[in-house]
C-alpha positions as CSV (number, residue, x, y, z in Angstrom):
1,X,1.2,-4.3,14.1
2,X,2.7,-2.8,11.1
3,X,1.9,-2.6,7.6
4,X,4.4,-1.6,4.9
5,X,3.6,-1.9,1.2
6,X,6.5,-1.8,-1.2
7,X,5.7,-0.6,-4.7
8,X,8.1,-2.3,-7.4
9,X,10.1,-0.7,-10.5
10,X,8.2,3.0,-10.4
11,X,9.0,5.1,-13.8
12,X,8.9,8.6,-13.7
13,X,7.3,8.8,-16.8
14,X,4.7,6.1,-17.1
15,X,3.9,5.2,-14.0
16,X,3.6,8.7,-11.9
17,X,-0.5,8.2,-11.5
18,X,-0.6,5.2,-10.8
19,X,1.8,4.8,-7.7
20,X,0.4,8.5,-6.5
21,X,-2.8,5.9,-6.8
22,X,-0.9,3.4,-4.5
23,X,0.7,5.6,-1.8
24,X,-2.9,7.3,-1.1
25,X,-4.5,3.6,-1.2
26,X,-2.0,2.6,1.0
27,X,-2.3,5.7,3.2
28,X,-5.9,6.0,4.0
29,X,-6.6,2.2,3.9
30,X,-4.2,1.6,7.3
31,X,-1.1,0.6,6.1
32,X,1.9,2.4,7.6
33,X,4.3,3.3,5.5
34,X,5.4,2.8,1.4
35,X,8.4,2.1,-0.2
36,X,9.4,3.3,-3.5
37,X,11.5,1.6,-5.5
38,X,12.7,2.2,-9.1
39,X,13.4,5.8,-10.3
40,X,13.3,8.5,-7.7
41,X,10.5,10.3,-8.0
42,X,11.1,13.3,-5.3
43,X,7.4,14.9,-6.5
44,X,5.1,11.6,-5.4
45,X,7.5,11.8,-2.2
46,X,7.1,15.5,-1.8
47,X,2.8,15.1,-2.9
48,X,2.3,12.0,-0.2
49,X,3.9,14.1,2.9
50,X,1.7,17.3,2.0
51,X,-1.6,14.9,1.9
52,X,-0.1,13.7,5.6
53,X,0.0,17.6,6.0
54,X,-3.1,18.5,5.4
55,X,-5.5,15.3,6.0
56,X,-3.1,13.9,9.4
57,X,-2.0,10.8,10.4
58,X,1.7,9.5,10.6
59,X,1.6,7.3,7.6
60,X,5.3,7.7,5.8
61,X,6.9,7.5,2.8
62,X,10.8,6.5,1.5
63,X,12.6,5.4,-1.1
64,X,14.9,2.7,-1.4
65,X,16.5,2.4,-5.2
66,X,16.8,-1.7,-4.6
67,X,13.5,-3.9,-3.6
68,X,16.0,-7.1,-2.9
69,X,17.3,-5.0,0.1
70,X,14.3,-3.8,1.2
71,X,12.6,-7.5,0.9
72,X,16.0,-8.6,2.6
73,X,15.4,-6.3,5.7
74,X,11.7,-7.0,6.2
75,X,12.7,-11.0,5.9
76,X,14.9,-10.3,8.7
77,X,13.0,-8.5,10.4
78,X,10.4,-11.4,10.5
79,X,7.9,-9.6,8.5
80,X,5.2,-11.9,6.4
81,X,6.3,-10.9,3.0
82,X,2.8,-10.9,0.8
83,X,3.0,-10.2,-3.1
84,X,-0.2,-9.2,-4.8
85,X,-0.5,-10.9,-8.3
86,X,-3.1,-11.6,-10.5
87,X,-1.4,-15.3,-11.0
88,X,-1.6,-15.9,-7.1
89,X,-3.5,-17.9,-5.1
90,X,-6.9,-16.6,-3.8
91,X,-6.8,-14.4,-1.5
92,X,-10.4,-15.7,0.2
93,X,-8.7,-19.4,0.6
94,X,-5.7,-17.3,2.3
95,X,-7.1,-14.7,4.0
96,X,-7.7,-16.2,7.4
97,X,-4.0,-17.6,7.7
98,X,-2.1,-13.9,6.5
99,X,-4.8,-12.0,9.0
100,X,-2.4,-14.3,11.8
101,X,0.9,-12.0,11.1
102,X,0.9,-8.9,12.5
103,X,3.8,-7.4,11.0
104,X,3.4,-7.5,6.6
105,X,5.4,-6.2,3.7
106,X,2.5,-6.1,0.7
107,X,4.3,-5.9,-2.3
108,X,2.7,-4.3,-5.3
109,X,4.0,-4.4,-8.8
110,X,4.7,-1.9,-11.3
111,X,6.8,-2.8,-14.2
112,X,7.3,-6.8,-14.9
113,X,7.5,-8.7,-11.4
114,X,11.4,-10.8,-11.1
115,X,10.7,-14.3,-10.6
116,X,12.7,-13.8,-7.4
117,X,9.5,-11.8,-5.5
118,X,7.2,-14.9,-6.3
119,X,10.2,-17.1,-5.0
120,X,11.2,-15.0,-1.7
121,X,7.3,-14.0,-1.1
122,X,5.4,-16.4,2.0
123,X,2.3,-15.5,0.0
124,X,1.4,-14.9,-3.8
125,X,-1.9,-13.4,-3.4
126,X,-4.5,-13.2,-6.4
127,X,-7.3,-10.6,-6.5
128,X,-9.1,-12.6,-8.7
129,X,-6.8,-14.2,-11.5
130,X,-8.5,-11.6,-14.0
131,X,-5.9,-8.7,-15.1
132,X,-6.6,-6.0,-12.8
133,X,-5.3,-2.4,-11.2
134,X,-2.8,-2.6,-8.3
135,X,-4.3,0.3,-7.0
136,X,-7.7,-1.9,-7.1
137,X,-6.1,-5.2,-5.7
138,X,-4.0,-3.2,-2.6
139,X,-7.4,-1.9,-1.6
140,X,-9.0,-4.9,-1.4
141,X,-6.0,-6.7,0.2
142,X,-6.3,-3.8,2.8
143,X,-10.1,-4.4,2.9
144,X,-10.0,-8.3,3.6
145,X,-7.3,-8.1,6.0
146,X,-8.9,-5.5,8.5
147,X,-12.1,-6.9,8.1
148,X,-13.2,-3.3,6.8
149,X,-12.3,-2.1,10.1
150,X,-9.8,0.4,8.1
151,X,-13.3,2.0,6.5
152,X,-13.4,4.3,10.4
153,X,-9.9,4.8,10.4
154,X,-9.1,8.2,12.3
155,X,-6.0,10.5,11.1
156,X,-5.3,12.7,13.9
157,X,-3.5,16.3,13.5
158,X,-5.5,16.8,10.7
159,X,-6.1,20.1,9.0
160,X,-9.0,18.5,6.4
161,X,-11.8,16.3,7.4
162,X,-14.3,15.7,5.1
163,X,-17.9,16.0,6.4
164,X,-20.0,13.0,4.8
165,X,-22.9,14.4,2.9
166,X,-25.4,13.0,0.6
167,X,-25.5,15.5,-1.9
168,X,-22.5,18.6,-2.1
169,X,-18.7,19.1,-0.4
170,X,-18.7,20.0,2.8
171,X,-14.9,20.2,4.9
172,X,-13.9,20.6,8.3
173,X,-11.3,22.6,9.3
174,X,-8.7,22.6,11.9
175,X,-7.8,19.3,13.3
């Protein structure tokens, strides 16, 4: 099984929180890897691998200037090719036949979506059909999919693990 998400059009400039937002989503929800596409962004790309650092897990992180290719590749590859959209179909009426593909690219949005990802997507997938976060809408794609399963997700190798607590911050160290 692998899970890749594929974040459209980042911009240095307005979007830097936001797909940071994304990649850790992503990351600590159970997908495998994210693409970048859009500007270059070497300080998200440098800020993802130190979280894989520090908090473990193998979860990885590229960028590819042109989505088509990468949409392209994963086609070829077989993958289901899912595109989160607040004009999509429910995802609660599709749900059950996307947790049947092993092998997904999630695509996530950033600036306006080309007609040509709705048209080369298997799946337009709405998280409600209310305007919404991505960040909000990958995490509960993540959520339905694994059946929160993803919620005891282990990250091996790694340095930080945060010691649930009621009340206070408590870390384990060492991995």
């Amino acid at each position: 099984m692998t899970i890749t998400v594929l974040r459209l059009g980042h911009r240095i400039v307005r979007d830097k929180r936001i797909t940071t937002h994304v990649c850790l989503v992503a990351r600590a929800l159970g997908a495998d890897k994210i693409i970048l596409s859009g500007q270059k962004d070497q300080n998200i790309l440098d800020s993802i691998n130190r979280v894989n650092i520090n908090w473990g897990g193998s979860f990885k992180i590229e960028y590819k200037k042109r989505w088509k290719d990468t949409i392209n590749e994963y086609k070829k590859k077989g993958f289901c090719l899912i595109h989160l959209t607040m004009y999509g179909e429910k995802i609660q009426d599709k749900i059950n036949k996307i947790q049947k593909n092993d092998n997904l690219l999630v695509i996530v949005g950033g600036e306006k979506v080309p007609i040509e990802v709705y048209k080369e997507s298997d799946y337009n997938i709405g998280i409600t059909n209310q305007p919404h976060s991505e960040v909000a809408a990958l995490a509960i794609f993540l959520d339905k999919y694994f059946n929160s399963k993803e919620l005891d997700l282990e990250f091996k190798g790694a340095k930080l693990k945060i010691k649930p607590n009621k009340l206070g911050k408590e870390f384990i160290y060492g991995s």
